[in-house]
FIVEXPA-743117 format. One record per residue (C-alpha): x, y, z; residue in three letters; residue number from 1. Coordinates in Angstrom, 2 decimals. Each point is the difference from the previous one (the first is absolute). Layout:
<pts>
<pt><px>X</px><py>Y</py><pz>Z</pz><residuo>ala</residuo><num>NUM</num></pt>
...
</pts>
This chain:
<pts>
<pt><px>-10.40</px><py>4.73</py><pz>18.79</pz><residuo>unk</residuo><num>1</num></pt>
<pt><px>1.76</px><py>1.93</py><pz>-2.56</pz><residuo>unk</residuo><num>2</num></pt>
<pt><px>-1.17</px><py>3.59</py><pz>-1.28</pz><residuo>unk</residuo><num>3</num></pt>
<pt><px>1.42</px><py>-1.14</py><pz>-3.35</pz><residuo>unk</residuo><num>4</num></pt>
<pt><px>1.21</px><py>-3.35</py><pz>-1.84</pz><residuo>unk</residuo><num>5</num></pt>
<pt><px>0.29</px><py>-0.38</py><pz>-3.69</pz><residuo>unk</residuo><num>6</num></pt>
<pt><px>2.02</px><py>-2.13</py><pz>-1.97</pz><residuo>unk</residuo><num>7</num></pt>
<pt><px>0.81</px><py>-1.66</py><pz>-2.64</pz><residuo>unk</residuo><num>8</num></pt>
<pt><px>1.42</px><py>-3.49</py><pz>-1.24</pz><residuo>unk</residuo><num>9</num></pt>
<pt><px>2.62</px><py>0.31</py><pz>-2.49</pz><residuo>unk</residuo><num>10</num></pt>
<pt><px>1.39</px><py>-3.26</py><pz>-2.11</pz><residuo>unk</residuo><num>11</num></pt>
<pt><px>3.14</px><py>-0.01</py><pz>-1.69</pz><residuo>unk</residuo><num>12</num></pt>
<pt><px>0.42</px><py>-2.08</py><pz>-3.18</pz><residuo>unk</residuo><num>13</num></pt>
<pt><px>1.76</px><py>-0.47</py><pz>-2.62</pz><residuo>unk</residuo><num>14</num></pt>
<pt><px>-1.21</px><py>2.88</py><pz>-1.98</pz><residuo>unk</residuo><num>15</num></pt>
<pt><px>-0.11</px><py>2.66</py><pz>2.89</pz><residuo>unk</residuo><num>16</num></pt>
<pt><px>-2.34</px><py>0.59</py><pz>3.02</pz><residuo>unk</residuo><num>17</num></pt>
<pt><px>-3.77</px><py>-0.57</py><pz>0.08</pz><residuo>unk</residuo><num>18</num></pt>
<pt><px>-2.36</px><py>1.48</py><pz>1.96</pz><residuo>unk</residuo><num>19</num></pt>
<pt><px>-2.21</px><py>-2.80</py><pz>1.99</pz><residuo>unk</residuo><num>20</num></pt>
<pt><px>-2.18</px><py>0.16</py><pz>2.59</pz><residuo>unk</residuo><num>21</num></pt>
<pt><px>-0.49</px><py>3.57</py><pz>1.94</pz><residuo>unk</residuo><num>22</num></pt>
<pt><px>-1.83</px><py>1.24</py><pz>2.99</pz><residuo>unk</residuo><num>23</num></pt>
<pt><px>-1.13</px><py>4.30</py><pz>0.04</pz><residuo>unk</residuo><num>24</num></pt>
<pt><px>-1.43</px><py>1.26</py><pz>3.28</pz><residuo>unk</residuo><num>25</num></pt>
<pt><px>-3.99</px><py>-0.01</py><pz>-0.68</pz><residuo>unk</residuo><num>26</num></pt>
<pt><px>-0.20</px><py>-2.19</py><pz>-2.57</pz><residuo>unk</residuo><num>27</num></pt>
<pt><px>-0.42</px><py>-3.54</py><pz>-0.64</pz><residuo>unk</residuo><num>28</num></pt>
<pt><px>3.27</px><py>-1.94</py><pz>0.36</pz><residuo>unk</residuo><num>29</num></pt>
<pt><px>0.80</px><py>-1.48</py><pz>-4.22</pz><residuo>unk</residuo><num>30</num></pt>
<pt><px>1.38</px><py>-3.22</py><pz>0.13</pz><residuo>unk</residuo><num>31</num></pt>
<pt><px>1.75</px><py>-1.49</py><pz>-3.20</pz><residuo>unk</residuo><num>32</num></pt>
<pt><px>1.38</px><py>-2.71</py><pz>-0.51</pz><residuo>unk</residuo><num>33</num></pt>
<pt><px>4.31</px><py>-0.09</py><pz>-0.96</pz><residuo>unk</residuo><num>34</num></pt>
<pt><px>1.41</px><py>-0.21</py><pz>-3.13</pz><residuo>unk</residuo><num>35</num></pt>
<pt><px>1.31</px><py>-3.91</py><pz>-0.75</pz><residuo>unk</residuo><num>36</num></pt>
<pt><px>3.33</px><py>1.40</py><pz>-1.01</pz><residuo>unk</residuo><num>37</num></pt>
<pt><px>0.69</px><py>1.70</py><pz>3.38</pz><residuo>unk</residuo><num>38</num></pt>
<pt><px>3.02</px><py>0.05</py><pz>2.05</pz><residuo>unk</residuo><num>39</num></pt>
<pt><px>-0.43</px><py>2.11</py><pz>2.44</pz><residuo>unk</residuo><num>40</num></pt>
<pt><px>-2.99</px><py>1.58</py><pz>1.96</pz><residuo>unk</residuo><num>41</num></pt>
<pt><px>0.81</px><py>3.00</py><pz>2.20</pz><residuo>unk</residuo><num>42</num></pt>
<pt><px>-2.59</px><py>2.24</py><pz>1.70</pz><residuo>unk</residuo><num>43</num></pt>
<pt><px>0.27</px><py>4.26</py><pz>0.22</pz><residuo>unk</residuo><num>44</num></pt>
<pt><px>-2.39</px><py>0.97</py><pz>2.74</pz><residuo>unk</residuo><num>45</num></pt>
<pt><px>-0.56</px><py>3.70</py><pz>1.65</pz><residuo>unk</residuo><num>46</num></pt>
<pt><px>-1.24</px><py>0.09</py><pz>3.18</pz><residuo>unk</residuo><num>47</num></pt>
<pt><px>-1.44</px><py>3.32</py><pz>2.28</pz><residuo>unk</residuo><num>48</num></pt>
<pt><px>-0.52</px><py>-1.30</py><pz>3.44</pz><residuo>unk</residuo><num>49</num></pt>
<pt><px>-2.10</px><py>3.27</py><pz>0.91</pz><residuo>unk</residuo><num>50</num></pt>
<pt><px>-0.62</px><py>3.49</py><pz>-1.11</pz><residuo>unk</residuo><num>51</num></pt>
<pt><px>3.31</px><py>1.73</py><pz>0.81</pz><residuo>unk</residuo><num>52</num></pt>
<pt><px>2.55</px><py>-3.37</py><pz>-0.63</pz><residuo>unk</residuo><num>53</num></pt>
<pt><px>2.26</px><py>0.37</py><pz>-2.73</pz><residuo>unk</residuo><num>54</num></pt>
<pt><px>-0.20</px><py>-2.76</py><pz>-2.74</pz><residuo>unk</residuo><num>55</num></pt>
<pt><px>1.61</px><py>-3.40</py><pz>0.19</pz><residuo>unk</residuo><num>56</num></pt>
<pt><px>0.72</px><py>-1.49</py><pz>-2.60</pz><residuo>unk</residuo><num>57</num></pt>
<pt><px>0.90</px><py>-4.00</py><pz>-0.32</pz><residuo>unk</residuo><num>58</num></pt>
<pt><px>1.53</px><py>-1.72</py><pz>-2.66</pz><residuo>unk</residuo><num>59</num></pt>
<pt><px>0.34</px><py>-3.41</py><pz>0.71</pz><residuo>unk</residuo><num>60</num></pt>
<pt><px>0.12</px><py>-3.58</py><pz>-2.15</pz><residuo>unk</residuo><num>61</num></pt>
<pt><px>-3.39</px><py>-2.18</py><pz>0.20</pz><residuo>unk</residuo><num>62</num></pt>
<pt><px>1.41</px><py>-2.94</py><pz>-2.35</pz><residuo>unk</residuo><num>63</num></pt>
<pt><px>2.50</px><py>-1.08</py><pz>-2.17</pz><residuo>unk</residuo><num>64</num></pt>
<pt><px>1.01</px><py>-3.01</py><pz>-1.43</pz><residuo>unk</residuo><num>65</num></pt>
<pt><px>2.99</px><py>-1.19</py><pz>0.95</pz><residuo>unk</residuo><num>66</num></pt>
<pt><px>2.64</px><py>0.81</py><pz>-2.65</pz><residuo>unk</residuo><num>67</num></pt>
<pt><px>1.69</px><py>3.27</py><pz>1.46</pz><residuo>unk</residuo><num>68</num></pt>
<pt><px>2.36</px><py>0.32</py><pz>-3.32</pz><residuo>unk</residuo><num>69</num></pt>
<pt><px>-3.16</px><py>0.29</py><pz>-1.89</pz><residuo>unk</residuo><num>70</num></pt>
<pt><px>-1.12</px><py>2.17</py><pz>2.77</pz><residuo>unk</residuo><num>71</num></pt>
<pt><px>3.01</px><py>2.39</py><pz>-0.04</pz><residuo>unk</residuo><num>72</num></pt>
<pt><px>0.11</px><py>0.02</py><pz>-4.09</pz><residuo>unk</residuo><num>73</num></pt>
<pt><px>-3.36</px><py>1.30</py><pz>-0.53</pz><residuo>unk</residuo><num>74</num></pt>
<pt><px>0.05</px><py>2.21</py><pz>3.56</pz><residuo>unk</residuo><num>75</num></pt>
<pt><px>3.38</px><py>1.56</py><pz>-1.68</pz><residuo>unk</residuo><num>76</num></pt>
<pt><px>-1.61</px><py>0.66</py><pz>-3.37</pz><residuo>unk</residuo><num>77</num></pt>
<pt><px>-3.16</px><py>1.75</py><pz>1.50</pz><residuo>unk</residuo><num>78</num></pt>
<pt><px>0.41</px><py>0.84</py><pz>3.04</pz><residuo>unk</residuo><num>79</num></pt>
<pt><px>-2.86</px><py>0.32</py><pz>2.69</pz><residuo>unk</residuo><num>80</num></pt>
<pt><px>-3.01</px><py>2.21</py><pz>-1.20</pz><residuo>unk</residuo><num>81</num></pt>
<pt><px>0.05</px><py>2.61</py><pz>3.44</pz><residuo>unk</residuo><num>82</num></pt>
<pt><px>-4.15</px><py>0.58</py><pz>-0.38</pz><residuo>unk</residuo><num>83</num></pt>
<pt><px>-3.30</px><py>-1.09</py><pz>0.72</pz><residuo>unk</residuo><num>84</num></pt>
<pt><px>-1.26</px><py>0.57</py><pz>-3.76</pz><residuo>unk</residuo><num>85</num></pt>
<pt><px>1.96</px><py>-0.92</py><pz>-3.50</pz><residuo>unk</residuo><num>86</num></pt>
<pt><px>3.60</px><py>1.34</py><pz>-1.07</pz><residuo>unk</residuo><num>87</num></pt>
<pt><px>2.64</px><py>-0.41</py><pz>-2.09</pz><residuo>unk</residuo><num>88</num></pt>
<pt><px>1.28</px><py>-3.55</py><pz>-0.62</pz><residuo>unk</residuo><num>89</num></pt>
<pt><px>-3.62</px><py>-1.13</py><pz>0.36</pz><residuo>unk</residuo><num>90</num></pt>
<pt><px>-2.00</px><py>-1.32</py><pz>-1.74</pz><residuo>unk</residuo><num>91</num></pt>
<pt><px>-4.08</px><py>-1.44</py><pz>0.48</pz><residuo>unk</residuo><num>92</num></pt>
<pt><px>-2.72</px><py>-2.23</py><pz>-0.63</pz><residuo>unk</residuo><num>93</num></pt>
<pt><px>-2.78</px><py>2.74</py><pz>-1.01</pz><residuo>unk</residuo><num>94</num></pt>
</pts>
């Protein structure tokens, strides 16, 4: 078991990144559902495996759908947002 895990779903579309679903340690995990226009879903976690472990942190790709120009276009345009909260190039639902 892990001393810490957060993270955070992040969709790429064709009008930047949205936040999506998101997990913070001692809280109730929000799930949403993904934007129809989506290309691309790629997860940013941080993980603490105990009190005196330095931070991991994982980017990785959950889903995409299939058409890696597309992919590569819109990655190229705005990048990948490095956080588990909002940034530049993003944009959201609330």
């Amino acid at each position: 078991m892990n001393f810490s895990h957060e993270w955070t779903d992040w969709h790429l579309t064709p009008k930047g990144w949205v936040k999506g679903s998101f997990k913070v340690d001692f809280k109730d995990t929000v799930i949403l559902d993904p934007p129809k226009d989506r290309v691309l879903t790629r997860r940013y976690e941080e993980i603490i495996t105990s009190v005196s472990a330095p931070l991991k942190i994982i980017k990785h790709n959950i889903w995409d759908d299939g058409d890696a120009e597309k992919i590569k276009k819109l990655y190229k345009k705005f990048q990948f947002p490095n956080s588990l909260s909002v940034e530049k190039h993003c944009i959201s639902y609330s």
